[in-house]
C-alpha positions in Angstrom: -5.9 -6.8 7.5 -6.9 -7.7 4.1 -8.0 -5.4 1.3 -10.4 -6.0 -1.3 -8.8 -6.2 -4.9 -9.5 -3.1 -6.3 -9.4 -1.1 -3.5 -7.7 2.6 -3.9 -4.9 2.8 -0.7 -2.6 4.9 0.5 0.8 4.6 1.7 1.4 5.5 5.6 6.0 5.0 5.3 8.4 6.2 2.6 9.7 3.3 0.7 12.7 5.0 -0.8 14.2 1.7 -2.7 11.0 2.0 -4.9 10.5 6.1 -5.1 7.7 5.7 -3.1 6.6 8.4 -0.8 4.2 8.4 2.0 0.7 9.4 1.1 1.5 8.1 -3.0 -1.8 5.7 -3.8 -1.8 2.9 -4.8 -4.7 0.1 -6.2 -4.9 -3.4 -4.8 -4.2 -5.9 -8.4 -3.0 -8.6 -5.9 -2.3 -10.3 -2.3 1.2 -10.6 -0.9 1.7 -11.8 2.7 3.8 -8.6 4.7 3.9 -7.4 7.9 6.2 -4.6 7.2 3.8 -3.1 4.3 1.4 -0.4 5.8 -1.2 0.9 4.2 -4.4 2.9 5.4 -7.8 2.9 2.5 -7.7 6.2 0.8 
């Protein structure tokens, strides 16, 4: 799934390494290739 740049997301898994929790969003700037990222439009 791709998102449009610009695009307000949320995220659906803690990412601890980064103090990100679940639910924090976010806004698409860029495309990275990641199957483990998970992200849900908020």
């Amino acid at each position: 799934m791709t998102f449009e740049l610009f695009s307000r997301v949320a995220l659906r898994e803690d990412f601890s390494n980064y103090q990100l929790r679940r639910g924090d969003v976010a806004t698409i700037v860029d495309h990275h290739q990641s199957s483990r990222v998970k992200m849900v439009i908020a």
